[in-house]
Residue, then its C-alpha position, 0 to 999 in steps of 0.5 A: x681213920x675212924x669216926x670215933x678218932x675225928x671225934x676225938x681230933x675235933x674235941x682235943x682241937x676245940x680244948x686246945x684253942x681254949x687252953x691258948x686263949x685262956x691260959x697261955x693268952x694267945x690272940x684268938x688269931x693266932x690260936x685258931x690258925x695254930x688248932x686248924x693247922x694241927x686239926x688237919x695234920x691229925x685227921x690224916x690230911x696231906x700237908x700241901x691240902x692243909x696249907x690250901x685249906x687254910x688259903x681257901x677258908x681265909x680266902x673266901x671269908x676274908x672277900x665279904x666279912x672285911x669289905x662289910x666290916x671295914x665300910x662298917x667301921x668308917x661309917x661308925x667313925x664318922x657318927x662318933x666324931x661328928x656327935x651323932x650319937x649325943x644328937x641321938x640320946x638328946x633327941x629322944x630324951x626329949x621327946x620321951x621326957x625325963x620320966x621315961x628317959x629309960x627307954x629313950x637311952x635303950x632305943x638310942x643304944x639300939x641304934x646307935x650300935x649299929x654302925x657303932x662299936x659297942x664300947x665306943x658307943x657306951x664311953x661316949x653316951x655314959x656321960x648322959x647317963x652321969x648328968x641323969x643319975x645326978x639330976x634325979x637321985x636315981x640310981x645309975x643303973x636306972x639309967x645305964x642298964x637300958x643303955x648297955x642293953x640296947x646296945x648289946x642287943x644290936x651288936x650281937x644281933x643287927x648287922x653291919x656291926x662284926x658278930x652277926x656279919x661273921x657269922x652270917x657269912x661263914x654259915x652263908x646266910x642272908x643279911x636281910x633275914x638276919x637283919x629282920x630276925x634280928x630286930x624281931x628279936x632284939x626289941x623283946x630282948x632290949x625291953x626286958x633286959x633293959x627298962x624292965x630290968x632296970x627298973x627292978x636292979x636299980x632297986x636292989x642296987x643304989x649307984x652313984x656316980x663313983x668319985x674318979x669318974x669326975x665328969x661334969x654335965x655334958x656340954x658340947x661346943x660344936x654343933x651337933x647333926x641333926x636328928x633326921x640326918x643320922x636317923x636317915x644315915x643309920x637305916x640307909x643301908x639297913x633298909x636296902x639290905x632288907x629291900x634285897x631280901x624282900x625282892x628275892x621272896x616277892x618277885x621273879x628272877x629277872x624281873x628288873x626293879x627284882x635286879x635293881x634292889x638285889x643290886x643296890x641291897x648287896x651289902x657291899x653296895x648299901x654300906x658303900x653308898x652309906x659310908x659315901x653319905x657320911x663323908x659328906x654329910x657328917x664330914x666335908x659339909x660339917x667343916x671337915x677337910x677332905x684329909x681330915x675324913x681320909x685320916x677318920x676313916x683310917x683310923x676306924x680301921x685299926x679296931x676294925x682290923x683286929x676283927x677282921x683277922x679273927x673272922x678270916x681265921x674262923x673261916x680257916x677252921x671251918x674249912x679245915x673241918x669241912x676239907x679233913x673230913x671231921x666236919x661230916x662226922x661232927x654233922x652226923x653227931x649233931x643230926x643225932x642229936x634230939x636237940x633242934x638245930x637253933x638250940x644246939x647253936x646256942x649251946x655251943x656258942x655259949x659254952x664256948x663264951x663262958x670258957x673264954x670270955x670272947x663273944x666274937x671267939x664264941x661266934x665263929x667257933x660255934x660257926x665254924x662248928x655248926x657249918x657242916x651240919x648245915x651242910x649235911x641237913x641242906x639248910x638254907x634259907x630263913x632258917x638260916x637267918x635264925x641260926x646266926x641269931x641262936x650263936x649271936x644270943x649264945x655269945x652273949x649269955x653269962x659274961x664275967x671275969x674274962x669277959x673285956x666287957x664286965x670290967x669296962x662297965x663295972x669300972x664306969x659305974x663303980x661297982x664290985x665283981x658281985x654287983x657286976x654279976x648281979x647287973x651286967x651280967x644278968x642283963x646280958x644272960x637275959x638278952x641272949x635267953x630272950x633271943x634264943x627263945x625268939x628264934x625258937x618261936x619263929x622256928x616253928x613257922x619256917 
């Protein structure tokens, strides 16, 4: 079959996945399960191959993206349940002082998603937000765009949290520079897009709290953890993933602390070790039944599942592309391309979100897409790291209508379709522009 023919294949197969989420609504899962299917049937591959690639991509991806995922979401159950975002955001509230409690809400965004889901962490700290605004006379989004910026930046760039650790997984890159990179990046972007640009929005647009959101000042009956257990619990498996990374650069294969780290910086082994220290601390010694954890941890699998799903079958449709031979054409087409790598990611990836809304969508397409050109240039490394940063930034830019997201915030803070666009919206486009611009910059020295 001809190059010009794969082309054409891959193409109609992307615009295809788009058209059944888009128009005829069906789950990214089944969707992209259904384009790889078809994908490889077109590029002329035997049918009994098709099934085995699909089994391979799902396969190898689905070995480390659900036991990071799954340990991931139990350990962010047990922080929400437990108040440790709330002890969080009260913490450094206090110790910034009401005047610069703006960048307390986005350093407290910045952590608290990292083992907490995005819309989670907003719907249980908007009430701070609430008893601020109130308080002072200023406008909500004073207070709330640095919240949301925070934890955007660190859904879309940190892991354990599901975009990056899909992305790094399907393109194969290391936790630890993604990790690094991802910090590098995110504290420029959480400043700009929120503090910075609070600051000026909050001007423009005076917000109140609306009427049907009737919630009181915050108060809380139990008692909350304390400050330095959760700041300890959030950085144990953070740190000893980054230990990992560090060991590998620094010292030589063999080398017995070099094991020891690469050992325990696994992610399997830091989110493990994590997850355990939750159950303890955030759990039993706080009064909680063993069952009661057991049923928390549960139940932290249900969203954590939907993700899981759709990560296993990006990697189906990586795998397709690679095995049908599109994949080394696309590759070729890219190489060719005067855009430098990072760039391109980026540009898939945002193409891709503003068509269909999704970011996690956005990610393992445009992984899926960029993974046989990795192949072909022999990328590894750091470089890599920086890629996953690109996809993740270009998932994040231009969120509207079909984005869960814009409607979840526009409803929080009572806003209309056009000051969503004008708030949220830009927060996110600046997010993911600074971070693309990060990765860029760093490029030039890797």
């Amino acid at each position: 079959m001809s190059d010009q023919m794969l082309i054409l294949i891959a193409l109609a197969g992307i615009f295809l996945l788009l058209f059944l989420v888009i128009r005829t609504k069906l789950h990214a899962f089944v969707a992209l399960l259904l384009v790889s299917l078809l994908v490889g049937i077109a590029a002329g591959m035997p049918l009994n191959e098709v099934v085995s690639s699909i089994e391979r991509g799902m396969g190898g991806t689905l070995g480390f993206v659900a036991v990071v995922v799954g340990l991931g979401a139990m350990f962010g159950q047990m922080l929400e349940v437990s108040g440790g975002a709330e002890r969080l955001a009260q913490t450094l509230i206090k110790k910034f002082g009401e005047d610069k409690s703006q960048w307390a809400l986005g350093i407290t965004g910045f952590l608290v998603a990292i083992p907490v889901f995005f819309d989670v962490g907003f719907i249980i700290l908007v009430p701070i937000v609430y008893g601020l605004a109130k308080k002072t006379g200023k406008s909500l989004l004073y207070y709330g765009i640095p919240l949301l910026a925070g934890l955007a930046v660190t859904h879309s760039f940190i892991p354990p949290t599901p975009g990056p650790i899909a992305v790094a997984d399907l393109i194969g890159a290391d936790l630890g520079w993604v990790i690094l990179f991802g910090a590098i990046a995110g504290i420029p972007a959480m400043i700009i897009s929120g503090p910075l640009f609070a600051k000026y929005i909050s001007k423009k647009l005076h917000v109140m709290v609306p009427d049907y959101m009737n919630l009181e000042d915050i108060e809380y009956d139990k008692e909350l953890p304390s400050f330095k257990l959760i700041s300890f619990l959030i950085l144990i498996p953070l740190v000893l993933i980054l230990f990992n990374t560090v060991s590998g650069v620094l010292l030589e294969e063999g080398h017995i602390i070099r094991v020891i780290l690469t050992f325990l910086g696994h992610p399997f082994v830091a989110l493990t070790i994590a997850t355990i220290l939750t159950f303890i601390f955030l759990g039993t010694k706080r009064g909680y039944s063993r069952q009661e954890v057991q049923d928390i941890a549960t139940k932290a699998l249900e969203p954590a599942g939907i993700i899981i799903l759709v990560t296993g079958a990006g990697g189906v449709f990586k795998q397709v592309l690679i095995d049908s031979g599109v994949g080394e054409v696309l590759g070729e087409m890219m190489a060719g391309s005067p855009l430098p790598p990072i760039l391109l990611a980026f540009l898939i990836a945002a193409a891709v979100r503003v068509a269909q809304g999704s970011a996690t969508v956005s990610m393992v397409t445009a992984a899926g897409l960029m993974a046989p050109l990795i192949q072909m240039l022999e990328m590894e490394g750091p470089v890599l790291g920086l890629l996953v940063i690109a996809i993740a930034s270009g998932a994040t830019v231009l969120s509207h209508v079909n984005d869960s997201g814009f409607w979840l915030v526009g409803r929080y803070f009572g806003l209309s379709v056009k000051d969503t666009l004008k708030s949220w919206t830009v927060m996110e486009t600046l997010i993911g522009l600074v971070g693309v611009s990060v990765a860029l910059i760093i490029g030039i020295f890797i």
